[in-house]
C-alpha positions as CSV (number, residue, x, y, z in Angstrom):
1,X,55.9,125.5,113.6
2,X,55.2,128.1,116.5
3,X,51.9,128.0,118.4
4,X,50.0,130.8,118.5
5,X,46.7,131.9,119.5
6,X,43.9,130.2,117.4
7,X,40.6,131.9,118.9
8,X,39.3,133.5,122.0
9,X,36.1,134.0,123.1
10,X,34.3,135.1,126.8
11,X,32.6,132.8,128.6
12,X,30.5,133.1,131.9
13,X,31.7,130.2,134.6
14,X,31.0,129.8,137.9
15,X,34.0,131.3,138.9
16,X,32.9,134.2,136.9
17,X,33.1,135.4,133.6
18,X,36.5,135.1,131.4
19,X,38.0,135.1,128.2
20,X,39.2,131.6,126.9
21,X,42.3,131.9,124.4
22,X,43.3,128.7,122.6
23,X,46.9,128.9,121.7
24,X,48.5,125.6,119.1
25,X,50.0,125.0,116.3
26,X,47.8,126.1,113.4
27,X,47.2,122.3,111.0
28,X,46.2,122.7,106.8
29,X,43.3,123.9,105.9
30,X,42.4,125.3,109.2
31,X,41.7,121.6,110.8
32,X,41.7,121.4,114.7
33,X,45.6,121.3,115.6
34,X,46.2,118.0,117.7
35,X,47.7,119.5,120.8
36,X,45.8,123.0,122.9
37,X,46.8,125.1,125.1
38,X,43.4,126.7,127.1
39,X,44.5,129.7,128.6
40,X,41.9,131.1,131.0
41,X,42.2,134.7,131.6
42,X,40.1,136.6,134.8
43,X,41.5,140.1,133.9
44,X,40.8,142.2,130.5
45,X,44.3,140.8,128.3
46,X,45.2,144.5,127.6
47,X,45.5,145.2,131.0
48,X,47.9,142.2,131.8
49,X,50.5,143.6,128.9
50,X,53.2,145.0,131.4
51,X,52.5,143.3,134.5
52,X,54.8,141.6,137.1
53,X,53.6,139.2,139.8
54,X,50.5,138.0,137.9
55,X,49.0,135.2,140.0
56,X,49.2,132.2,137.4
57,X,48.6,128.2,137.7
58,X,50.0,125.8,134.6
59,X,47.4,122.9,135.1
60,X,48.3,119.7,133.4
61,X,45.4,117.7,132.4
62,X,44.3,114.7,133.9
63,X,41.0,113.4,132.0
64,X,40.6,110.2,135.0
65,X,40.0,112.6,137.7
66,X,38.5,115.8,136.2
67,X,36.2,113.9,133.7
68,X,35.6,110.6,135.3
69,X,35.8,111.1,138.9
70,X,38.5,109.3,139.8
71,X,39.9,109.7,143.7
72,X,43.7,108.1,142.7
73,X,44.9,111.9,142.7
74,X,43.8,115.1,143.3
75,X,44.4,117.2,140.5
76,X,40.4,117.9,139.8
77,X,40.7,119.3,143.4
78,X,43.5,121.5,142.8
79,X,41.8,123.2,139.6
80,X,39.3,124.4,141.2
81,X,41.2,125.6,144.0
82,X,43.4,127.2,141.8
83,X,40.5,128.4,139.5
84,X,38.8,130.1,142.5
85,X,41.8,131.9,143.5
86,X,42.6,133.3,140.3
87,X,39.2,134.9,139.7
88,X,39.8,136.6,143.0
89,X,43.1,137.5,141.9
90,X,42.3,138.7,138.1
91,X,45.5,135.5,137.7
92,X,45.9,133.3,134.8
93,X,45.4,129.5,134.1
94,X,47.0,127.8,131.8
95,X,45.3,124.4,130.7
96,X,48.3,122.1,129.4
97,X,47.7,119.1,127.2
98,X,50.5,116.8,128.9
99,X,48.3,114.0,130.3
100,X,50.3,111.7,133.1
101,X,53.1,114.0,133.5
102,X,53.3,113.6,129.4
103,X,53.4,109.9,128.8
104,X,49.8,110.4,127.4
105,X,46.4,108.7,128.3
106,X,47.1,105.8,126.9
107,X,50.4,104.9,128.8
108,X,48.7,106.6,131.9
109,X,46.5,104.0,132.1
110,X,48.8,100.6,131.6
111,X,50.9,102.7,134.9
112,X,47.4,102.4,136.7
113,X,47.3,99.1,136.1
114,X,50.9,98.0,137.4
115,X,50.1,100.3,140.5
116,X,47.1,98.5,141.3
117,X,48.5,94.4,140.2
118,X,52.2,95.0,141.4
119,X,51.9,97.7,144.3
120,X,54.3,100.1,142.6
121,X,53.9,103.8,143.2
122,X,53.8,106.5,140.5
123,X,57.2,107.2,139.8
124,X,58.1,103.0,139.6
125,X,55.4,102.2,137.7
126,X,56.2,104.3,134.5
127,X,59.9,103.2,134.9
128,X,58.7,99.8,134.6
129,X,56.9,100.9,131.2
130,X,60.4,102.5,129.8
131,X,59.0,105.6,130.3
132,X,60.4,108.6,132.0
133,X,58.6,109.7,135.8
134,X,58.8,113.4,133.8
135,X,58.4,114.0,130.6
136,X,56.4,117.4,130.5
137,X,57.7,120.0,128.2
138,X,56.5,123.8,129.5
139,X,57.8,125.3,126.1
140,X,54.9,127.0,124.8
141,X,54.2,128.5,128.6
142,X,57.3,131.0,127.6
143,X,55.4,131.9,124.1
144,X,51.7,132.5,125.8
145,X,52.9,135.1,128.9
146,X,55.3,136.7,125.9
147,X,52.5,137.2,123.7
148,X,50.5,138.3,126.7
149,X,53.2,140.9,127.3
150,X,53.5,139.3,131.2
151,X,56.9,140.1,133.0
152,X,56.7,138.2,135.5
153,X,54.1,135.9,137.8
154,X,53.3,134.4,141.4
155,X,52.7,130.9,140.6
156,X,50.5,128.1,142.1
157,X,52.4,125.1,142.8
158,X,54.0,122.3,144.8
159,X,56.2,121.0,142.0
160,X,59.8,122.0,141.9
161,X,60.2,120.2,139.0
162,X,57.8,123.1,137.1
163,X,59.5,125.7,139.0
164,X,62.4,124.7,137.8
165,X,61.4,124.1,133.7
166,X,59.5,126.9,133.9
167,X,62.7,129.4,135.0
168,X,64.6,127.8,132.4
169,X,62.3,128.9,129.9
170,X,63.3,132.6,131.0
171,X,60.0,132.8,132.9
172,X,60.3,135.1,136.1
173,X,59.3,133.7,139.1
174,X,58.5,136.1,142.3
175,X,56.8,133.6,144.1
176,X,55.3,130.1,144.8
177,X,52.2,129.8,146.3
178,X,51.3,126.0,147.5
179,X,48.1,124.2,146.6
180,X,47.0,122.2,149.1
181,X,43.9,120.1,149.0
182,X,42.0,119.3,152.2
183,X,42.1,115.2,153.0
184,X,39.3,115.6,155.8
185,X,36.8,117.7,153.6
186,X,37.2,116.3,149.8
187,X,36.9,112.6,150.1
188,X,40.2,111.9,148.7
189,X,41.1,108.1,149.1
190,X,43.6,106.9,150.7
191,X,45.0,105.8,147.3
192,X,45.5,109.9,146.5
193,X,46.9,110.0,149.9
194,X,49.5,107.7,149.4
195,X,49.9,109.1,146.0
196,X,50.7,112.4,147.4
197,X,53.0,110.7,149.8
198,X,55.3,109.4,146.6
199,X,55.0,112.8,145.3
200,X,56.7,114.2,148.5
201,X,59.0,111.8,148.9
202,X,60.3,110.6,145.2
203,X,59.5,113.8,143.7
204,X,60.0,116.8,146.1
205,X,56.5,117.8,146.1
206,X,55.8,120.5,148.6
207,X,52.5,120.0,150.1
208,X,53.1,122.6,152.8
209,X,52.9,126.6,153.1
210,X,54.9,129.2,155.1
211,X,55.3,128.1,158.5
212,X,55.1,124.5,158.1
213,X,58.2,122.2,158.1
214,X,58.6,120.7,154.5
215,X,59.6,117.1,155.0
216,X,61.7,114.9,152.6
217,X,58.4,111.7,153.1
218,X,55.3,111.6,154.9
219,X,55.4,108.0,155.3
220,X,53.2,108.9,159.2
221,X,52.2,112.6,158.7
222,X,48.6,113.4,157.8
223,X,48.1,115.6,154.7
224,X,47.0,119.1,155.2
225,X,43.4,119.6,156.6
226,X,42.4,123.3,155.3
227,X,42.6,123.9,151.4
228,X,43.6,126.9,149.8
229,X,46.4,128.5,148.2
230,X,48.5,130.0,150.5
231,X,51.8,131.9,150.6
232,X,55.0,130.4,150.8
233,X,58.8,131.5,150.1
234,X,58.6,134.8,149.0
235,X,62.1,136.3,148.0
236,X,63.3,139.3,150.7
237,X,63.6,142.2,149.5
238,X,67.4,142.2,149.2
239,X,67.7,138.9,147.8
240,X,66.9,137.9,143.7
241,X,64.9,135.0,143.1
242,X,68.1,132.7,141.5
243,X,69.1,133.1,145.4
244,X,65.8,131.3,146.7
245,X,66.0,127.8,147.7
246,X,64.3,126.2,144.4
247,X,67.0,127.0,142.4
248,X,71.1,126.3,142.3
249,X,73.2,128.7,144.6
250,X,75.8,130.6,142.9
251,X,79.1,129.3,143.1
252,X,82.3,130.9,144.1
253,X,85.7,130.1,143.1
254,X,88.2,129.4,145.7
255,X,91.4,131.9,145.2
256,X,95.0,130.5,145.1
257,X,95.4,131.8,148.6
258,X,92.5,129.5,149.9
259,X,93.8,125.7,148.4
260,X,95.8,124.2,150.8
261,X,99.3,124.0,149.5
262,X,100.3,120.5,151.2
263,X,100.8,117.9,148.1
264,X,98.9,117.1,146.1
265,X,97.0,120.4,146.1
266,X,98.9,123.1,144.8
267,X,98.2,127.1,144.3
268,X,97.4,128.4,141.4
269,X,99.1,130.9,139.3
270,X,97.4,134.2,138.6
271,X,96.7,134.0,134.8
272,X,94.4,130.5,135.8
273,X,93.0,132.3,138.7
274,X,91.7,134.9,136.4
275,X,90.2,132.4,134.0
276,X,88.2,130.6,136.8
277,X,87.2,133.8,137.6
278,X,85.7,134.7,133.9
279,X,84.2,131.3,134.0
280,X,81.9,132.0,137.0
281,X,81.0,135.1,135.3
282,X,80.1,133.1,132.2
283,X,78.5,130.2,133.9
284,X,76.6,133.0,135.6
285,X,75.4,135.1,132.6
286,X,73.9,131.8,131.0
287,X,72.3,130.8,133.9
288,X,70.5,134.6,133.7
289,X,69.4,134.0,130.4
290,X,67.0,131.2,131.1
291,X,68.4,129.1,128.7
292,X,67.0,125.4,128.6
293,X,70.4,123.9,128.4
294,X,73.3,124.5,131.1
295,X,76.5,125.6,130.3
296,X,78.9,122.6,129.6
297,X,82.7,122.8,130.0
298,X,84.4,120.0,128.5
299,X,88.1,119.6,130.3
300,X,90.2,116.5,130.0
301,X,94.1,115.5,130.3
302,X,95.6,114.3,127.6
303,X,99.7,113.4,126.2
304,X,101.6,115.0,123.5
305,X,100.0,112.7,120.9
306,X,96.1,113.4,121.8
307,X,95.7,110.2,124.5
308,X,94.0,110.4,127.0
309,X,94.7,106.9,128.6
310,X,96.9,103.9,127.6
311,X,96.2,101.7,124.9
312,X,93.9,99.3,126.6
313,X,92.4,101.9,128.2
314,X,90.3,101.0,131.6
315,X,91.2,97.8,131.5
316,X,95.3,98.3,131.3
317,X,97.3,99.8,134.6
318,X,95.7,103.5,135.3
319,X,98.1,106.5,134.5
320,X,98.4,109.1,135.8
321,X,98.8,112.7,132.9
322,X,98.1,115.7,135.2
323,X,100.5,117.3,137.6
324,X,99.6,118.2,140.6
325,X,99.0,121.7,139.9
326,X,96.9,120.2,137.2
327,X,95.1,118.2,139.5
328,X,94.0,121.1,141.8
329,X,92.7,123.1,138.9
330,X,90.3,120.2,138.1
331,X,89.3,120.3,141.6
332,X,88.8,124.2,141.1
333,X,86.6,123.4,137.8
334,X,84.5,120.9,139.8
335,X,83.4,123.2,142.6
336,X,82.7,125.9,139.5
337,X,80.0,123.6,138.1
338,X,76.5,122.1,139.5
339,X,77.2,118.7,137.9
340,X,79.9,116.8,136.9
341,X,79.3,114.2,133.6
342,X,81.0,110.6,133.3
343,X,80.8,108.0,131.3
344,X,79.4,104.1,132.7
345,X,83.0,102.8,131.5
346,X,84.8,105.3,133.5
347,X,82.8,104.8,136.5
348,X,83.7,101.0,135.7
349,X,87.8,101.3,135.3
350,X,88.7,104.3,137.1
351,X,86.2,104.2,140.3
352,X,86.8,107.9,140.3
353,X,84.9,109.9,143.7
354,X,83.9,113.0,141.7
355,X,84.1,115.2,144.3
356,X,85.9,118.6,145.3
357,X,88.3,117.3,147.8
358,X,91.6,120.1,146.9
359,X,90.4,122.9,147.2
360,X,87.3,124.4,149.4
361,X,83.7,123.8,147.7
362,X,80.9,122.0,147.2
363,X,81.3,118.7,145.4
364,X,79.1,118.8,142.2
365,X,76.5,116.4,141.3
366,X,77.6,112.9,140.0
367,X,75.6,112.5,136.5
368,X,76.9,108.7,134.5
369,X,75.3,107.9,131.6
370,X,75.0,104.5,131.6
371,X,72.7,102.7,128.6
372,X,73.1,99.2,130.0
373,X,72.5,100.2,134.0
374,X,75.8,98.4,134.6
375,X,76.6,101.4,137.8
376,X,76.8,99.5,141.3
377,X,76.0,101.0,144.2
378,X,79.8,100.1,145.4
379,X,81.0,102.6,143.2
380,X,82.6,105.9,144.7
381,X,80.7,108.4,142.8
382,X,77.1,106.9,143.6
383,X,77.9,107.2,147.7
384,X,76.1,109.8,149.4
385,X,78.2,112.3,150.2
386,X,80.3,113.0,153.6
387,X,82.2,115.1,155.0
388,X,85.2,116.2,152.7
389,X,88.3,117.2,154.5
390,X,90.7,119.0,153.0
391,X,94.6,118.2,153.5
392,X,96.6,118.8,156.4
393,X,99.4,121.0,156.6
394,X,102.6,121.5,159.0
395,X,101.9,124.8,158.7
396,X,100.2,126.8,161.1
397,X,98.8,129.6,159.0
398,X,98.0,126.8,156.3
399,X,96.3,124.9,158.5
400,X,94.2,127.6,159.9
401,X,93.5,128.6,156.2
402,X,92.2,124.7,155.8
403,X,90.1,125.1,158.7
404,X,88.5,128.1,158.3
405,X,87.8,126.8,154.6
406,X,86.3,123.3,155.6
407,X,84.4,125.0,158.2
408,X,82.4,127.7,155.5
409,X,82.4,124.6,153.4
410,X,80.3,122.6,155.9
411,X,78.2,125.4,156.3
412,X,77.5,126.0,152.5
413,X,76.8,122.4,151.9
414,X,74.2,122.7,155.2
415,X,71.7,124.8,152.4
416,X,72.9,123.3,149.1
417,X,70.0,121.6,147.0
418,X,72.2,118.3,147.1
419,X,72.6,118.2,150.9
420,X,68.4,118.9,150.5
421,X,66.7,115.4,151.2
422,X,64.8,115.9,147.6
423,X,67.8,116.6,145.9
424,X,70.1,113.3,144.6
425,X,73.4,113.3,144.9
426,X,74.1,111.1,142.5
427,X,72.0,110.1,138.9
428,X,72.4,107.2,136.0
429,X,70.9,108.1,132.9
430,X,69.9,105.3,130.8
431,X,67.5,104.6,128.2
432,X,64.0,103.4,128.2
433,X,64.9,99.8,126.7
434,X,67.3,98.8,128.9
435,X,64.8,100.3,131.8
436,X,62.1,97.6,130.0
437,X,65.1,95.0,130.3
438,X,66.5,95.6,133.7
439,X,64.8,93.6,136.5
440,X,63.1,96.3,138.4
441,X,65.3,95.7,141.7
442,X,68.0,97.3,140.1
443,X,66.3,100.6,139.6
444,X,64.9,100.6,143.0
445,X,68.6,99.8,144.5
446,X,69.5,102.5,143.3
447,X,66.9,104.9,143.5
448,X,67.2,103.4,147.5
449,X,70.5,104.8,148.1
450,X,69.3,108.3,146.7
451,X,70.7,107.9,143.0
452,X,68.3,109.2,140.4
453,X,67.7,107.4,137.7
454,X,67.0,109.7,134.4
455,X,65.4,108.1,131.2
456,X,67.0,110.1,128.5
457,X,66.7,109.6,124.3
458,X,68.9,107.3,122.5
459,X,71.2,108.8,119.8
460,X,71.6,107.6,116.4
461,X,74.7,104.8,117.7
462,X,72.2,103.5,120.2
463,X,73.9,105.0,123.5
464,X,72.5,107.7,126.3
465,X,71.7,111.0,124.1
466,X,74.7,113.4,125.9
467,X,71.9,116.5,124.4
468,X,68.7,114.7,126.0
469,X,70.9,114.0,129.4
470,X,71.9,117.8,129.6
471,X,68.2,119.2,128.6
472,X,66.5,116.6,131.2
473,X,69.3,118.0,134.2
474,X,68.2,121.2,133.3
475,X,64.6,120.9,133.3
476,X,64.3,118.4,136.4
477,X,67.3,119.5,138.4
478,X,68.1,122.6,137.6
479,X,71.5,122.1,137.0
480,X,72.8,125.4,135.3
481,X,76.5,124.2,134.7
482,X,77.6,120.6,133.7
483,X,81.5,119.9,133.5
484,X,82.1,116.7,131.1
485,X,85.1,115.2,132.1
486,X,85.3,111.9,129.8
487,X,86.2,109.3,129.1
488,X,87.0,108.9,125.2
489,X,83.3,108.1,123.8
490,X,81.8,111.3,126.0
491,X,84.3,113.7,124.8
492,X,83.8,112.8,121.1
493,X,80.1,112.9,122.1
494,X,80.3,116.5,123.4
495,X,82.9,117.6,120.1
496,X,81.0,116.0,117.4
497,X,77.7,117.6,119.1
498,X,79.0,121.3,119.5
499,X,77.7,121.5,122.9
500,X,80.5,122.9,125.1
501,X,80.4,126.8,125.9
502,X,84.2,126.0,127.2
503,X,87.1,123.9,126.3
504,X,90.3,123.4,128.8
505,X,92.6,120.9,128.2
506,X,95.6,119.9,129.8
507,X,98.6,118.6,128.2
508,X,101.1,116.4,129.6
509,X,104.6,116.2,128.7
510,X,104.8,113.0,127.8
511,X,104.1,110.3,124.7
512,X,101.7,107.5,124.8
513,X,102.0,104.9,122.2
514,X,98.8,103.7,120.5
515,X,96.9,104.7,123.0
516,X,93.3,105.7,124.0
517,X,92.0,108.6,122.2
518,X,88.4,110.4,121.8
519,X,86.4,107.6,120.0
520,X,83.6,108.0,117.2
521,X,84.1,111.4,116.1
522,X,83.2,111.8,112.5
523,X,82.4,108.0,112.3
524,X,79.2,107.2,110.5
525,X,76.5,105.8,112.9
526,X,75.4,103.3,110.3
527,X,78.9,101.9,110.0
528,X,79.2,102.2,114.3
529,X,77.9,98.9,115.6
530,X,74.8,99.9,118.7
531,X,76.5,100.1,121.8
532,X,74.8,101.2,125.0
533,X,77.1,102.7,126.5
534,X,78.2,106.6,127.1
535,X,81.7,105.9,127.2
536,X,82.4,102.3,125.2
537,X,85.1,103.5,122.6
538,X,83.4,102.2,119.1
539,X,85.8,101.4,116.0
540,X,86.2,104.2,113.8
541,X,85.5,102.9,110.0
542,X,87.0,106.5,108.6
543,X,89.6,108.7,109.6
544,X,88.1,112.6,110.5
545,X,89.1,115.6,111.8
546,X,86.6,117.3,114.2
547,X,86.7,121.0,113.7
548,X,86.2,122.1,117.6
549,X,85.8,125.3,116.2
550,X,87.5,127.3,119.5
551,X,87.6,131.1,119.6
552,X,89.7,133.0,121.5
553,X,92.4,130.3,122.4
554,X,94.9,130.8,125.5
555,X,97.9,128.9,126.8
556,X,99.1,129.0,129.7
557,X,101.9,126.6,131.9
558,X,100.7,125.2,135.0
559,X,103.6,123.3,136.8
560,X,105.4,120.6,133.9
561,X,101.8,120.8,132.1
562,X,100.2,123.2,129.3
563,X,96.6,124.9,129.4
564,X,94.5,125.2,126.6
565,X,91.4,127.3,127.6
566,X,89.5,128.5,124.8
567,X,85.5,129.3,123.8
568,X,83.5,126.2,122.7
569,X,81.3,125.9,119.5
570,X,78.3,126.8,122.1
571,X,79.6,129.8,123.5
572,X,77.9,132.7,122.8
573,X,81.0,135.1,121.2
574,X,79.7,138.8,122.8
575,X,80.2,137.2,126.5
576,X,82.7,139.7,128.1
577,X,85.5,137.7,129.3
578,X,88.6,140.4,129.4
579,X,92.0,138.4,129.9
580,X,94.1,141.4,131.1
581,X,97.5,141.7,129.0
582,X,100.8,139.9,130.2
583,X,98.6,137.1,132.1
584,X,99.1,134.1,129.8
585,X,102.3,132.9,130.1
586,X,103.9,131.8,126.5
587,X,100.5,131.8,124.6
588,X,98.4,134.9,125.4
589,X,96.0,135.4,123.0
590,X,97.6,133.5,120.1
591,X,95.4,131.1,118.2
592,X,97.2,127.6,119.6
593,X,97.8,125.0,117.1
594,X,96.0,122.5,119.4
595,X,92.6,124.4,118.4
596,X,91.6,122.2,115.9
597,X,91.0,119.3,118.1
């Protein structure tokens, strides 16, 4: 059921008089709803209908230090600092109901007491509960400032992490404006201090305003001394707020002209060029929409019969499907996309790197799921990233091409968020059993090394929920565009769960026998024995066909292989993707055979 305001009422306060709007979900027989929104409004609610930059502050409640006094944080100190700049400013505060970052009071509590008997900071402590170092939902933010006819708001802040759920919501934000709490003058313990400290450093925090270098930790830096609320990265005027540093940059494609041309990178023809090219557009319209889930292109080799690997799969010789026109298209598809999504049984046989190494681009971020933890830090794909050279070539011209390319590459990974010392490059999502399970050096290996380490739901077959994983990249990373790329169980996943916006697939001429195909689709989970794993094929009881349900399907031949680019069951069917005539080569717009996957 939608919330929606319950009752309002003014009230005079010390910051001065208000109105107080309750908004929840209305219970039977008019009984108090569970959860409440307080919305605290300093300006007369007809006159914020229309507004943009509307000062605002989403305060999540912490009972310990606004109620009891506690001195382990400083969130009492940041409400009223927040509460006395938005009466000045006629701004808006939104009371949320999320104690402890949402694990509740109760759970809040048993992460106290782990901080305080094992030494472990915020973040470590809830993962040792099985419980995620994030799990607020900002949901019914979108439905208050839409009922309050607000366009757009300058909000009070040092969380990325709320930036970034917030303008997935669809929520417009001009600006951020810090909150920073004096040490000196509030008697905040050292405990808050070195709480603040783990905030900066494990969770991006920004506890500093315009003119202040933001560090990655503040493991010797003192805290600020003078509190307030003060202004920090404002947009210019000739730049949109998706271009400001708290959110993704846009990606561009590389042409054909661009890639190297030295095996094993190849050119691309014109009709894939133009497809890439619709794809950003795409990838770019959803990101505008504020949707809370990113776009998700499913791509994948496969043979003649529908494998995608030999019959014993990772654990038999690795073969190799795609050409290497094939190959470089992939490569393209990768530097399309924010993330890139593997499963732990991939990571295992293949060792793949994950990166863009082909054609110029930023490598995307590695995402495994991975419900038994089993990723090593030896793996490829959780290595910080390097340098990324692309091919050399005997040719002058080419070579001056690759040059010029790897240098405008350097300098584009110099501002991108994964290059950022907050930003991973790498993350495992697993599930909050195995986190109870795990001995806690495990998760602090990795989280070590700069690998995030997501708690996501578990789906009805006991593995990483591929829906939870995306939603929880979107909402805490910002990631606007995934790209699954397998193996079997993660591509049934992503079919069986309608979730891709796009479908490419590229087929090999050649025949496999028995081998590995996409696993589970149609397969009842109560007949699927629990695995843990995101990509552990599981013994189909039933044979089904999965209706992929593709629209506009297109062929096209890309060295000795075949294209199948088409629409998936997510995509939105009035996105303007034009294919000009006489592009697809020996398909066009013909509905493929190969659409019902």
């Amino acid at each position: 059921m939608p919330i929606s305001c319950l009752s309002d009422c003014t009230m005079p306060t010390t910051h001065g008089r208000m109105t107080v709007r309750l908004y929840g979900e209305r219970g039977a027989d008019n009984a108090d709803p569970r959860h409440v929104w307080v919305v605290c409004l300093w300006a007369n609610s007809t006159t914020l209908r229309g507004r943009e930059r509307v000062h605002m502050r989403v305060h999540d409640a912490c009972l310990t230090s606004e109620v009891l006094g506690s001195l382990k944080c400083d969130c009492a100190q940041q409400l009223r600092l927040a509460q006395h700049h938005l009466a000045q400013q006629k701004g808006i505060l939104i009371y949320s109901p999320q104690e402890g970052r949402g694990i509740g009071l109760v759970n809040k509590i048993a992460a106290y007491a782990l901080q305080e008997k094992q030494g472990l900071d915020t973040v470590d402590a809830n993962l040792a509960l099985g419980l995620p170092d994030e799990a607020r939902n900002y949901a019914p933010v979108r439905v208050i400032l839409d009922d309050l006819g607000v366009r757009s708001v300058v909000l009070l802040t040092n969380n990325p992490f709320k930036i970034g759920a917030l303008r997935a919501l669809g929520i417009r934000i001009e600006q951020r404006r810090a909150v920073l709490v004096s040490m000196s003058q509030s008697g905040t313990s050292e405990e808050c201090q070195n709480y603040l400290r783990a905030k900066a450093s494990r969770m991006g925090h920004r506890l500093y305003g315009e003119g202040e270098a933001e560090r990655g930790s503040l493991p010797e830096r003192n805290l600020p001394e003078q509190p307030g609320c003060v202004e920090c990265e404002a947009p210019p005027a000739e730049r949109s707020v998706e271009e400001m540093p708290l959110s993704w940059p846009s990606r561009s494609m590389p042409s054909a002209s661009a890639a190297p041309t030295s095996s094993p990178s190849a050119a691309l023809p014109p009709a894939c060029t133009s497809h890439l090219s619709c794809l950003q557009s795409d990838i770019d319209a959803h990101a505008a929409k504020g949707d809370a889930m990113p776009f998700v292109t499913l791509t994948y080799a496969q043979s003649l019969d529908g494998s995608i690997a030999g019959p014993l799969g990772g654990s038999g010789p690795r073969l190799m499907l795609s050409g290497n026109e094939s190959m470089t298209l992939t490569h393209s598809l990768r530097a399309a996309h924010d993330a890139i999504l593997v499963g732990s049984g991939t990571l295992l046989a293949d060792d793949p790197q994950l990166n863009v190494r082909l054609v110029p681009g930023r490598s995307p971020l590695r995402v495994i799921l991975d419900g038994r933890l089993r990723s090593r830090l030896t793996a490829k794909a959780l290595r910080p990233p390097a340098a990324e050279p692309f091919p050399a070539s005997t040719s002058a011209s080419a070579a001056s091409t690759s040059a010029a390319a790897a240098s405008a590459s350097a300098a584009a990974a110099s501002s991108h968020p994964l290059g950022h010392p907050r930003r991973p490059h790498a993350v495992v999502c697993t599930l909050a059993r195995t986190l109870r399970e795990q001995p806690a050096a495990n998760v602090h290996a990795l989280r070590a090394a700069g690998v995030r380490v997501l708690c996501v739901d578990e789906d009805a077959r006991g593995r990483p929920c591929l829906r939870s994983a995306l939603r929880q990249l979107r909402l805490q990373l910002g990631v606007r565009s995934a790209m699954i790329e397998g193996g079997a169980t993660l591509i049934g996943s992503c079919l069986e769960t309608r979730l891709a916006h796009r479908v490419i697939v590229t087929i090999a001429p050649k025949m496999l026998v028995n081998g590995l195909r996409p696993a589970t689709l149609g397969s009842s989970p109560s007949c699927a024995p629990a695995s843990a794993d995101a990509d552990t094929p599981l013994p189909s009881t039933s044979l089904a066909v999965a209706d992929a349900s593709l629209k506009r399907v297109h062929t096209f031949c890309l060295g000795e292989d075949v294209v199948l680019w088409a629409d998936g069951p997510a995509a939105a069917h009035d996105v303007s993707e034009q294919i000009a005539a006489g592009q697809d080569e020996g398909g066009g717009a013909q509905r493929s055979p190969m659409a019902r996957l």
